[in-house]
C-alpha positions in Angstrom: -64.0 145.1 -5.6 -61.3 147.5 -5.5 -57.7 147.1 -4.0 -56.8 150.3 -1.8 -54.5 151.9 -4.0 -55.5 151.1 -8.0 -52.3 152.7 -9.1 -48.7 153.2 -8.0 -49.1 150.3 -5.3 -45.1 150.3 -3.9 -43.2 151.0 -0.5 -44.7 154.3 -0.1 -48.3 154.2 -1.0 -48.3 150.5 1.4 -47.0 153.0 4.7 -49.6 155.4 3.1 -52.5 152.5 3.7 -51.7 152.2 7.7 -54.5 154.1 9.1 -56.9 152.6 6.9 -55.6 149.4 7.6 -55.4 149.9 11.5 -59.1 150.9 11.3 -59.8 147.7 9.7 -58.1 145.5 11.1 -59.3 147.2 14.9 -62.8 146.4 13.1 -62.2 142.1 12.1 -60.4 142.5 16.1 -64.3 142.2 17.0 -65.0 138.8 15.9 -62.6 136.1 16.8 -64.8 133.2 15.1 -62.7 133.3 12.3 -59.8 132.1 10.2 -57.1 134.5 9.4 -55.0 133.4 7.0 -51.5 134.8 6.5 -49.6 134.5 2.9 -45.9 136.3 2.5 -46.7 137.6 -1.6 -46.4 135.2 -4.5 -46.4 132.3 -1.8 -49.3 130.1 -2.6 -51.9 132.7 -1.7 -55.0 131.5 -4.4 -53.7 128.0 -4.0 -54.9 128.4 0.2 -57.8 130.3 -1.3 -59.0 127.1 -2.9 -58.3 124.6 -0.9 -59.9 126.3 2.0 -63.1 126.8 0.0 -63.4 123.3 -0.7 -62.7 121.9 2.8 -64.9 123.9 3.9 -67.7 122.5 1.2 -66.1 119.2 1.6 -64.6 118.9 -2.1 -67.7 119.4 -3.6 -66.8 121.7 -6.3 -69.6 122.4 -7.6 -70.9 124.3 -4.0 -68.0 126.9 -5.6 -69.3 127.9 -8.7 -71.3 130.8 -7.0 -68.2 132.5 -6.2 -64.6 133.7 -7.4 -62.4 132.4 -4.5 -61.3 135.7 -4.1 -64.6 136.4 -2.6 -65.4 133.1 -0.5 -62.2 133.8 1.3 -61.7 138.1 0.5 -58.9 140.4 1.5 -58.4 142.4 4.2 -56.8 145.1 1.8 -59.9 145.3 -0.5 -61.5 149.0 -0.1 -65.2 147.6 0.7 -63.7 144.4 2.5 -65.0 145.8 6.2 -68.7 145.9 4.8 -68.3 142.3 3.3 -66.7 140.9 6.8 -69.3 142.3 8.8 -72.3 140.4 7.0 -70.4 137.3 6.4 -71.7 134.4 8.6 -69.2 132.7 10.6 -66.6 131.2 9.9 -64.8 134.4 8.0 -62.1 132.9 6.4 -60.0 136.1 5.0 -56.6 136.3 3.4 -54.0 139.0 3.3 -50.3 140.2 3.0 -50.1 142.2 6.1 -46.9 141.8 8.2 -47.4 141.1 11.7 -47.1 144.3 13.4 -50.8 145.2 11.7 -52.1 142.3 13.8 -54.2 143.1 16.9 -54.1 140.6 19.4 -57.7 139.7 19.9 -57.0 138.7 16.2 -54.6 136.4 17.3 -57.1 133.7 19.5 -58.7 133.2 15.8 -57.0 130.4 13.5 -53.5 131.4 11.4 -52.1 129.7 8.3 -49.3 131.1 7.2 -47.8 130.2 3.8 -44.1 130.8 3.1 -41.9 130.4 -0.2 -38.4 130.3 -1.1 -37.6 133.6 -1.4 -35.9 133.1 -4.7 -38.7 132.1 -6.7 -41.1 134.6 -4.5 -38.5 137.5 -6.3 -39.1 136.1 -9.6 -42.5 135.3 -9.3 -43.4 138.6 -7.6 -41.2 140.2 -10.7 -43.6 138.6 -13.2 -46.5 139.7 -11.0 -46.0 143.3 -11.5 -46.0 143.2 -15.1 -49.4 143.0 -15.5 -50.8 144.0 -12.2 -51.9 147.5 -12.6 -52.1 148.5 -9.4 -48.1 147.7 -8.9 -45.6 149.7 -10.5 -44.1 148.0 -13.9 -40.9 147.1 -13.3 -38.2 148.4 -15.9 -36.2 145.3 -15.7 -35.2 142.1 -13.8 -31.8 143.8 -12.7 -33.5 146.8 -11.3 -36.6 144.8 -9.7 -33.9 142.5 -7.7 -32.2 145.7 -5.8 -35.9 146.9 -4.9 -36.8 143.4 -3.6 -33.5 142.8 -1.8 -34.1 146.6 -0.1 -37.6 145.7 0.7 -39.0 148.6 -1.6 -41.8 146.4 -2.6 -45.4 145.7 -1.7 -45.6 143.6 1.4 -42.5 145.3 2.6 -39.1 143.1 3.1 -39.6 139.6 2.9 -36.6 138.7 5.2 -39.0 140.7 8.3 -42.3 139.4 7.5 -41.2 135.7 7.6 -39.4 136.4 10.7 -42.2 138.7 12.7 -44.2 136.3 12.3 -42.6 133.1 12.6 -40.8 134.5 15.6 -44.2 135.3 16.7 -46.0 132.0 16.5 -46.0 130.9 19.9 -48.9 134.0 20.7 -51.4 132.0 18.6 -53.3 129.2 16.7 -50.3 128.8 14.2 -50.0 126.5 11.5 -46.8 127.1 9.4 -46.7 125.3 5.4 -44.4 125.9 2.6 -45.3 126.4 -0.9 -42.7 123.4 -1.5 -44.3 121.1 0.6 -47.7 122.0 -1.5 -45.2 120.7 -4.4 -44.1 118.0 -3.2 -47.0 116.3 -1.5 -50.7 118.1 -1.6 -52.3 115.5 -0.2 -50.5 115.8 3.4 -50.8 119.1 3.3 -54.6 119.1 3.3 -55.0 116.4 5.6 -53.0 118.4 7.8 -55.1 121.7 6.7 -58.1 120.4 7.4 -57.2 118.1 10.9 -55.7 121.3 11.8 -59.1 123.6 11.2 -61.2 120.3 13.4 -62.7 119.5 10.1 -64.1 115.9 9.6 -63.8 115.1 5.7 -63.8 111.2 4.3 -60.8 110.0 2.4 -63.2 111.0 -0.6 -63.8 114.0 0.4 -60.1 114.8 0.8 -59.1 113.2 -2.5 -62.0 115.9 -4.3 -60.1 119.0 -2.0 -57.0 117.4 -3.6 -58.2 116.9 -7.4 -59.3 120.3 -7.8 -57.1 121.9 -6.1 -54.0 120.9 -8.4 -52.3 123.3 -10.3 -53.9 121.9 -13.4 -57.4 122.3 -12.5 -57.2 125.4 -10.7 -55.4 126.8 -14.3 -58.3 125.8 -16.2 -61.2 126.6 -13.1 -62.7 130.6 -14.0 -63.5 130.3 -10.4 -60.2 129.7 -8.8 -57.6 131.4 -12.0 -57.8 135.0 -11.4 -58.6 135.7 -14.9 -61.9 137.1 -13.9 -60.3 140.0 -12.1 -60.9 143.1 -13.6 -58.9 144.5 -16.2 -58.5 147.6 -14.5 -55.9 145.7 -12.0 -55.1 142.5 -13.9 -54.0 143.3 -17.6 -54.4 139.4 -18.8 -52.7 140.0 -22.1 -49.2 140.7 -20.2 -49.6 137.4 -18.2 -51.1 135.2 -16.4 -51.5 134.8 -12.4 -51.2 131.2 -12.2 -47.9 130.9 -14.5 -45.9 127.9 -13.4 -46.1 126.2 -10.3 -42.6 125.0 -9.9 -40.1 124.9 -7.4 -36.2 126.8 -8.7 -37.2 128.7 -11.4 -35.0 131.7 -10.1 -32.1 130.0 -11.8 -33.3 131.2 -15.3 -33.2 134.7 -14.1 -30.5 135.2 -11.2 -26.8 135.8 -12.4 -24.3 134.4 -10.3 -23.2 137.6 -8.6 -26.9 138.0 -7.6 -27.3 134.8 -6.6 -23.8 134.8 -4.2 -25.4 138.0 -2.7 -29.0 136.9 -2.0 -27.0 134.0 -0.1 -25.2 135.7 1.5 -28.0 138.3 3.0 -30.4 135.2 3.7 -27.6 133.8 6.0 -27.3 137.3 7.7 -30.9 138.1 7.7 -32.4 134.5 8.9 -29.0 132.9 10.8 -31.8 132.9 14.2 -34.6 131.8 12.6 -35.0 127.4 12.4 -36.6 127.9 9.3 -35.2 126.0 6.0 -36.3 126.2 2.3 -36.2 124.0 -1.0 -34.6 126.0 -3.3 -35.0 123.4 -6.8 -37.2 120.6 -8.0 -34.7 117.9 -7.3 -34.2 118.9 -4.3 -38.1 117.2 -3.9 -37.4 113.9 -4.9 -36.6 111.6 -1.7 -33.7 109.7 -2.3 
């Protein structure tokens, strides 16, 4: 597998990917017996990749040792991911980071997921990210990644108009909306509600075994579900790892108060029309 840019993957080079994405994504338009699943960055995305997997095998993990998850449910930006679509038998479950305005609307009768984060910890997380993702440029320091997020000079685009094209689109389509937070706080209701909301039939066993091995945990230690089989040529695992924490309100080890006052204060602007809301720490998780 290669992603379509192995180098220098920013702002520009992700305009410079359009027509090949538009020709692949005209393609996937063909076949509307699928699951498209839509993840802002850093949101969740190899979490949804397992659970998925194992619904789909109803929690019998052992039906997933065949595969990386990054190949039972591909992604749409992955160079040789039109010939893999094509002879996949149904259902195609795929993944990607695409904002909405990529989307063809035949797309749109299949099935959508998509997973949001607080945009705080997405920064941070997404900060870590490309220090050891080749393909993404290394960022010289916290400071100077923060102004490129808040401008949207990142891969994936702004975050502030992704959430919102989408959300604001959801109406148009089979559209399930889950936080990263809720995945926290309660993983069991969020793939009950996964799989009533895909029409799959699983036992309270079978959920439990979705669940088990699909906690943080397990999916650390699982070659299958960690990323640590990627390539070295786009992961560098000796800089880090891609499952690194798992927590809610880690951005408050790296914002400064100034940055935090003015990420406020563009989130109010930004997302004042959209009835979304976000937990921002891990007490904010415990129900009084």
């Amino acid at each position: 597998m290669s992603f379509g840019l192995s180098e220098g993957f920013n702002h520009s080079s992700c305009e410079a990917l359009e027509y090949k994405l538009i020709s692949y994504v005209q393609l996937i338009s063909e076949f509307v017996n699928m699951f498209l699943l839509l993840f802002i960055v850093l949101a969740g995305t190899i979490w949804l990749q397992q659970i998925l997997s194992l619904i789909e095998v109803k929690g019998d993990v052992t039906a997933t040792n065949d595969q990386l998850n990054s190949e039972r449910v591909p992604w749409i930006e992955l160079l040789d991911s039109e010939k893999q679509f094509v002879s996949a038998s149904s259902p195609r479950i795929h993944v990607s980071h695409l904002p909405y305005k990529f989307i063809l609307l035949k797309i749109l009768q299949s099935i959508v997921i998509y997973v949001a984060r607080n945009p705080k910890d997405v920064l941070v997380s997404y900060f870590h990210f490309h220090k050891f993702a080749n393909m993404l440029e290394t960022p010289k320091d916290f400071d100077t990644f923060f102004e490129k997020f808040m401008e949207g000079n990142v891969f994936g685009n702004c975050w502030f108009e992704h959430v919102k094209s989408w959300c604001s689109h959801n109406d148009e389509m089979n559209f399930s909306y889950i936080t990263y937070e809720e995945m926290i706080k309660d993983l069991q209701s969020v793939v009950e509600r996964i799989a009533s909301f895909l029409g799959r039939n699983l036992t309270p066993q079978q959920l439990n075994d979705v669940v088990e091995h699909s906690t943080f945990k397990n999916m650390k230690n699982n070659p299958q579900a960690n990323y640590q089989q990627v390539p070295v040529n786009l992961l560098n695992h000796q800089q880090g790892a891609f499952m690194r924490k798992g927590t809610v309100g880690d951005w408050k080890n790296y914002f400064t108060v100034a940055q935090n006052e003015r990420f406020d204060k563009v989130y109010q602007q930004k997302m004042k029309d959209v009835p979304l809301s976000f937990i921002w720490d891990m007490s904010d998780l415990v129900t009084p």
